[in-house]
GULO-680762 format. One record per residue (C-alpha): x, y, z. Coordinates in pm, whole numbers, padded with zeros to 5 digits, always signed. Each point is the difference from the previous one (the first is absolute). Layout:
N
XYZ/...
REM end
This chain:
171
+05358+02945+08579/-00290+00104+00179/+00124+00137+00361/-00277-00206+00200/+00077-00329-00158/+00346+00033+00034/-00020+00111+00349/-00235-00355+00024/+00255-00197-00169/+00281+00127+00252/-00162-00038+00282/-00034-00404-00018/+00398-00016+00042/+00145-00181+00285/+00080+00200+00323/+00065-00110+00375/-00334+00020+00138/-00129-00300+00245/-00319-00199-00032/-00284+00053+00283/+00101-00374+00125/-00329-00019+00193/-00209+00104-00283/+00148-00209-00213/-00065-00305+00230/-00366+00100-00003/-00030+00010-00359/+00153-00307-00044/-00205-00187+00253/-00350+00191-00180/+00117-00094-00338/+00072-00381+00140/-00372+00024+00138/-00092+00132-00418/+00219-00268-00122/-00189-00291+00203/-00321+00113-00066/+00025+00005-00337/+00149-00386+00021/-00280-00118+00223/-00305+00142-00199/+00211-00159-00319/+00008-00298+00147/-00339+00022+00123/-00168+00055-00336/+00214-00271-00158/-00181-00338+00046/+00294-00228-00065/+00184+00153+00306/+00011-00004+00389/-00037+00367+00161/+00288-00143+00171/+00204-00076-00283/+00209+00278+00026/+00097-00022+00394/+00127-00339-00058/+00219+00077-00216/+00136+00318+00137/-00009-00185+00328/+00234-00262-00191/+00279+00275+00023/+00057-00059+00340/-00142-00362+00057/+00105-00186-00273/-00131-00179-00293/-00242-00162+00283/-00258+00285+00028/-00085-00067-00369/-00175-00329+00049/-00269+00108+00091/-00226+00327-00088/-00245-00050+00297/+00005+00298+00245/+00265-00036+00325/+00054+00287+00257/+00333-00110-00010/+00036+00022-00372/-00187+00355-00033/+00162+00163+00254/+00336-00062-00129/-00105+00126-00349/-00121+00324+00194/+00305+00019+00138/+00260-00084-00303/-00263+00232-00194/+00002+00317+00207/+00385-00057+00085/+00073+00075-00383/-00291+00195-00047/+00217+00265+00258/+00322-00064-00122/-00148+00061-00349/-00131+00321+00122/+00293+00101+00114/+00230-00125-00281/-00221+00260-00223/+00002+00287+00226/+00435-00010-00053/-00079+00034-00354/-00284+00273+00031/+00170+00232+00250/+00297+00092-00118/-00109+00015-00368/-00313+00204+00132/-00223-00196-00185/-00253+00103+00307/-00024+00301-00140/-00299-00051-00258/-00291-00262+00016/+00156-00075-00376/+00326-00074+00087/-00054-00196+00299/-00263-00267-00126/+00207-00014-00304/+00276-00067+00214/-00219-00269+00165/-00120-00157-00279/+00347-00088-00138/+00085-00112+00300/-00265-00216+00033/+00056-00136-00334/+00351-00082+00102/-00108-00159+00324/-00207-00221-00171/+00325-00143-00237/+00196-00001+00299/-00263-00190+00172/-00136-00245-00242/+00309-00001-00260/+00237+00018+00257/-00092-00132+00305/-00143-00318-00185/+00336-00151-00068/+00016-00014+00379/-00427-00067+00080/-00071-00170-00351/-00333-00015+00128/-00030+00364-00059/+00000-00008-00373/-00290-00157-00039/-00163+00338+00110/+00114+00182-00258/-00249+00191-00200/-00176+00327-00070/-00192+00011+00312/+00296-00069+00189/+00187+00297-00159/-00286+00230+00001/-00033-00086+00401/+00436+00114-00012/-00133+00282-00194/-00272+00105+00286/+00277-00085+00285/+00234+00259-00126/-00202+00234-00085/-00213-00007+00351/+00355-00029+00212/+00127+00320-00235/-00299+00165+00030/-00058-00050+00425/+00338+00107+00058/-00050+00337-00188/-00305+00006+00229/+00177-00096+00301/+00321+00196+00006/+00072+00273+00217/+00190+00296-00049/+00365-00036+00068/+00001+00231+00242/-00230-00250+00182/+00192-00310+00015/
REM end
């Protein structure tokens, strides 16, 4: 075997090595900023749905069934999307930082927006396979641009933290 590849191969093995926690949270909160984006200028070229569509029902996390009466705009009902949205949007970024540190995934732009495309892919089952036996109104987003939006959040969140991570020695 080829001494480069192998020396690729081996170096993707797990080994003790922290995330940058605060570049992680950063990434995550950019991505969540990619992520909502994406939904709003969906929903804004759709004409059978409300621009706020989607903040009523992520809103509906926290306030119930209630805050899906209604797709009208609400201060109220926005800025608890914002906050439910950038709340996992962090604790997604960090979640994939554990996974890309000590598996040093960082170490090529290959590895690491591979990294965060699969993991976007398997937020968005979590999330709309998952977490719809719990929000049912969650399934009815499922789709392609839904997953390709997933796709874009992992990949921006894997690709910021590479970005945004200091040197060890730094920390």
């Amino acid at each position: 075997m080829d001494l480069q590849l192998s020396a690729r191969l081996q170096s993707h093995h797990w080994a003790r090595r922290a995330p940058d926690w605060l570049a992680a949270g950063v990434a995550g909160f950019v991505a969540g900023a990619v992520l909502m984006t994406l939904e709003l200028a969906w929903a804004a070229l759709s004409p059978d749905t409300s621009v706020w569509y989607g903040s009523h029902q992520v809103a509906a996390i926290a306030l119930g069934r209630d805050a899906l009466q209604s797709n009208a705009f609400s201060w109220g009902i926005v800025a608890t999307a914002l906050a439910i949205h950038y709340l996992l949007g962090i604790t997604f970024g960090l979640l994939l930082a554990a996974i890309i540190a000590p598996f040093h995934l960082d170490s090529s732009w290959h590895a690491v927006l591979s990294a965060g495309a699969l993991f976007g892919a398997v937020l968005y089952g979590i999330n709309f396979y998952g977490m719809s036996q719990v929000f049912g109104w969650f399934a009815e987003m499922r789709g392609a641009g839904t997953f390709c939006a997933h796709l874009v959040f992992g990949m921006v969140a894997a690709a910021a933290y590479r970005q945004l991570e200091r040197p060890v020695a730094k920390r």
